[in-house]
N, C-alpha and C positions, 0 to 999 in steps of 0.2 A: 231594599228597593233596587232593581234595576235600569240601569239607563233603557228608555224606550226606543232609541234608536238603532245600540248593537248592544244590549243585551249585558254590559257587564257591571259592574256593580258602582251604586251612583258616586258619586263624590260631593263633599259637602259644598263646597264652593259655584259649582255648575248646577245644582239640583235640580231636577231629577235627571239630570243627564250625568256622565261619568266624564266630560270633558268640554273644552272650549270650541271644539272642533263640530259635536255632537249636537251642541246648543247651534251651532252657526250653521250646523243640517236643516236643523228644527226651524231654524227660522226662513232661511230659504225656500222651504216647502211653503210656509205660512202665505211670504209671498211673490210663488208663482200662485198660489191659488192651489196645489196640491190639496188640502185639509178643507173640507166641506161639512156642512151640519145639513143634512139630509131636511128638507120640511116640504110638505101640500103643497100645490100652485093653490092661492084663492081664486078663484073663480071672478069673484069684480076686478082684479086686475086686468080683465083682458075687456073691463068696460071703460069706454072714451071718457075723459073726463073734460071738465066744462072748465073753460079758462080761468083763470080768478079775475073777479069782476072789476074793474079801475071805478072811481070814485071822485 
């Protein structure tokens, strides 16, 4: 297996990355928001929704 950031071969410790640097890539990306899972807009989301009722 190779590290998915540069490519060289993983190390047991870091997995699947090849180093502590590579991980600390990986997670950077995570969060600026870099890494997205692609999906549909639903369509009722762009319907108003009704306050929640008090009681």
């Amino acid at each position: 297996m190779s590290c998915p950031i540069c490519d060289k071969p993983a190390d047991a410790r870091y997995r699947p990355f090849c180093s502590r640097r590579c991980a600390d890539v990986d997670l950077g990306r995570w969060l600026r928001g870099s890494y997205a899972i692609p999906a549909e807009a639903d369509p009722d989301d762009d319907l108003p929704q009704d306050p929640p009722q008090r009681h």
